[in-house]
C-alpha positions as CSV (number, residue, x, y, z in Angstrom):
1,X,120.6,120.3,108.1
2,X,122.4,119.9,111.6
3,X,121.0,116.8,113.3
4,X,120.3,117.8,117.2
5,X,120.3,115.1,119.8
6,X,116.9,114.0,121.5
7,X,118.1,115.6,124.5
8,X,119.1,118.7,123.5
9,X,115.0,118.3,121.9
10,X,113.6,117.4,124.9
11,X,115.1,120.5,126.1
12,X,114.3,123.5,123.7
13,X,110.8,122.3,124.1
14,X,110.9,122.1,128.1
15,X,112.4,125.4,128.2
16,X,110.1,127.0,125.9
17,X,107.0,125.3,127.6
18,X,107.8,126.9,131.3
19,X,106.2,129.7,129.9
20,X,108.6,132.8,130.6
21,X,110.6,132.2,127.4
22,X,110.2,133.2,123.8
23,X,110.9,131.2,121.1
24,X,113.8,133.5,119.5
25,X,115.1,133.7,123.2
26,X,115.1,129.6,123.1
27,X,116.9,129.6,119.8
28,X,119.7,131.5,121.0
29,X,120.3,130.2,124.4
30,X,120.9,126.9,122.3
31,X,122.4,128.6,119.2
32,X,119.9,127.0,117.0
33,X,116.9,129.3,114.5
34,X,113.9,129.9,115.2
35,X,112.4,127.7,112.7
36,X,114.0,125.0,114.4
37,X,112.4,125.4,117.8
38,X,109.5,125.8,116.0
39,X,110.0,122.6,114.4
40,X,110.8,120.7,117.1
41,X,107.8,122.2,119.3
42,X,105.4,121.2,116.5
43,X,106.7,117.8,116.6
44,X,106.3,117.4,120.7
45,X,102.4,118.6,120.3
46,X,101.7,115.4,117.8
């Protein structure tokens, strides 16, 4: 598994939470899989 920088984090989930984006468009704006942005928006929402 890749490991991402807190930054690049901080800005999947900021991205995503503006609310015009989906989650598969997030994933390949940043070239990273779904499952990760879902991963990493779980982990914001704890």
């Amino acid at each position: 598994m890749t490991c991402y920088s807190p930054d690049l984090r901080h800005k999947v989930v900021k991205i995503y939470q503006q609310g015009n984006t989906s989650i598969r468009a997030v994933a390949q704006q940043f070239q990273i899989s779904t499952s990760t942005v879902q991963r990493y928006l779980k982990q914001y929402q704890q």
